[in-house]
C-alpha positions, -999 to +999 in steps of 0.1 A: +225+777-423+199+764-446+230+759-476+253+746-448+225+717-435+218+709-471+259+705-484+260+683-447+230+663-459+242+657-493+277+648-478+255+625-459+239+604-486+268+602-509+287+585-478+255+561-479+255+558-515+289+552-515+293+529-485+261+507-500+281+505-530+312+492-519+288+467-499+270+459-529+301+452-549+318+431-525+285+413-516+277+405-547+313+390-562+293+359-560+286+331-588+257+305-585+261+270-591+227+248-597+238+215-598+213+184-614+221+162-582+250+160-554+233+121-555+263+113-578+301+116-575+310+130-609+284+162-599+302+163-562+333+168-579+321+191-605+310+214-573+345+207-557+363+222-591+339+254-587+349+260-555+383+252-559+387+282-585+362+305-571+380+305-541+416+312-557+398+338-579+375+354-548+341+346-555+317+331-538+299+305-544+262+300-537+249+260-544+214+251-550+213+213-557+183+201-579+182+169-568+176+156-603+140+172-607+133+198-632+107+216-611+134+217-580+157+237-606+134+259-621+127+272-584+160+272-577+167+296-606+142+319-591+157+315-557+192+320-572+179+357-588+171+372-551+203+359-541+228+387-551+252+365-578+265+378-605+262+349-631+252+317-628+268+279-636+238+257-644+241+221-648+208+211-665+188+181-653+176+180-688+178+202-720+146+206-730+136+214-691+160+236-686+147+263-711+126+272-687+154+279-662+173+300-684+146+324-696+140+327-657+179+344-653+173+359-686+141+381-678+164+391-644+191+399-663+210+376-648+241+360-671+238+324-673+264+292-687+254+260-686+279+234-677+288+194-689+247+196-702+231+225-728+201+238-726+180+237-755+169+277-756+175+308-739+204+332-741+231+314-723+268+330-726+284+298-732+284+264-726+315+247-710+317+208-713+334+179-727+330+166-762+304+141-755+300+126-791+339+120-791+337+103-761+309+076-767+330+075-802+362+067-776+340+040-759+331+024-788+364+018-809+378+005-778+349-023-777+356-026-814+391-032-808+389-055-771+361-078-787+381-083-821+352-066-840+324-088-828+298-089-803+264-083-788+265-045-771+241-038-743+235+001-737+226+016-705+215+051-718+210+080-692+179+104-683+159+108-714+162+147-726+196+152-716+221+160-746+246+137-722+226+109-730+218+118-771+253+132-775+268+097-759+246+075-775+253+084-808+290+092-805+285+054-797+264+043-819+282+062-848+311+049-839+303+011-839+287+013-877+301-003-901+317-031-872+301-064-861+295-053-830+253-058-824+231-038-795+211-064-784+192-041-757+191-004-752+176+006-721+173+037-695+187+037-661+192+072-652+226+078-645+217+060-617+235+030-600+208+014-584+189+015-617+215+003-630+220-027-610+180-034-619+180-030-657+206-050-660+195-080-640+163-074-663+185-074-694+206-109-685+175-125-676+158-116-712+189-121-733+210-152-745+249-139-752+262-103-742+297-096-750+297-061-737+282-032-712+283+007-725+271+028-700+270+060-705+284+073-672+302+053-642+269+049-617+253+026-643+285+010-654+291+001-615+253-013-610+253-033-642+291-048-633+280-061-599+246-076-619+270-093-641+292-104-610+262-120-590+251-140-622+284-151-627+294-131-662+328-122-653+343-121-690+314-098-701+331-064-707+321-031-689+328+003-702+315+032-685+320+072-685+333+099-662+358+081-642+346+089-609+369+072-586+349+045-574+354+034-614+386+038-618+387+016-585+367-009-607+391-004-635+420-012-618+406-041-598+394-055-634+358-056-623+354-026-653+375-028-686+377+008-690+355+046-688+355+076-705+375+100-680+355+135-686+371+153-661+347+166-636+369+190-618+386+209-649+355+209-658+342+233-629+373+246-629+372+262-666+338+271-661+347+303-634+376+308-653+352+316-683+325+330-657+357+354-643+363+361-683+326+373-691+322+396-658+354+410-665+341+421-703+366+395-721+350+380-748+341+338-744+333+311-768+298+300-773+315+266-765+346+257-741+354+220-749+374+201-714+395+174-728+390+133-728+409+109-718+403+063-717+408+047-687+422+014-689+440-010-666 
């Protein structure tokens, strides 16, 4: 009797075992997403591309938005490690911050790739994004070529830290050398349209001739185009980068002369493709390039 209960018992747990298993496995087909902000369209459809995949791949997807704070991410890499994924997507609010974050999913064993923005340590699998420097060098021989080769630049640079903004800037700034085309002002804003707007109503009121706008993403390319509108600069030049829709709106209406399209979608969309790759035990590139494209009317 004593051999019978104890074959029952053991018959017992391994229906357990097995059942929390099988629980376990399909609780936890689950990837994380931390996202810098969902304050900004090119982010909202960066999420929409994750989903989009993860959906047609079956994972879930658990968001945690940072709200463009690197404390707010750093917790809500620790959240994220309680939360049963099996890798996580993080999109930095800034590259030197987000070491930090990393070594968080790293001491938790938790695979991590950042996405569009790197992060500056930790063991990350891979880091899925467009080519940045090509596309400030995109921005710039297009200024080169619509000004005829001449003329006063002002830059509306991003949050200091990221490698969006250094990677940009100096795609840019690369790409104008050896032109007559002059920065006149180089100034933060953020990403930020609002900021934008500001800075540049700052800018117009401290400088004499501006030719030009680069701003390295669509927000501040928006705010600094309606500054130039309500001072009555209509034949300054706007370039921006992402082409978020309200910019290509700008494009075509002429109120923008062109931006950077980056792809925000493809871009989440590759990144559970390679997230689906690594879990799978395929091998994935340290980097996953998303391609560029100008805007134009």
């Amino acid at each position: 009797m004593k051999k019978f209960l104890s074959i029952m018992m053991t018959i017992v747990l391994s229906s357990f075992m097995l059942v929390g298993c099988s629980q376990k496995k399909d609780g936890t087909k689950k990837i994380g997403l931390i996202v810098s902000t969902l304050n900004n369209p090119f982010f909202v459809d960066l999420k929409k591309g994750v989903e989009k995949e993860a959906k047609k791949l079956g994972y879930e997807v658990v968001v945690l938005d940072s709200q463009n704070d690197p404390a707010k991410e750093v917790s809500n890499m620790e959240d994220i490690t309680v939360k049963n994924v099996d890798l996580v997507l993080l999109n930095p609010v800034d590259s030197d911050s987000a070491v930090a974050s990393v070594m968080i999913a790293n001491n938790a064993d938790l695979p991590v790739m950042t996405v569009d923005r790197i992060a500056n340590g930790g063991k990350v699998a891979s880091h899925i994004a467009s080519d940045n420097i090509a596309g400030g060098d995109m921005a710039a021989k297009f200024l080169i070529d619509k000004l005829g080769n001449k003329g006063n630049i002002v830059e509306l640079e991003g949050i200091a830290g990221s490698s969006a903004t250094r990677d940009r800037g100096k795609g840019f700034e690369d790409g104008i050398k050896g032109s007559n085309l002059k920065i006149v002002s180089k100034q933060s804003a953020d990403f930020d349209r609002t900021k934008g707007l500001t800075v540049m109503e700052n800018i117009i009121q401290s400088q004499g001739k501006i030719d030009a706008v680069f701003a390295q993403n669509d927000e501040m390319a928006l705010g600094a185009s309606k500054a130039l509108k309500d001072a009555n600069m209509k034949d300054v030049v706007v370039v921006g980068f992402d082409a978020t829709d309200d910019a290509i709106d700008a494009v075509k209406k002429g109120d923008m002369a062109s931006t950077v399209a980056q792809q925000p979608i493809l871009i989440g969309e590759t990144s559970v493709k390679e997230a689906n790759k690594y879990l799978k035990g395929e091998k994935v590139k340290d980097f996953v390039p998303v391609e560029l494209q100008l805007v134009t009317k």
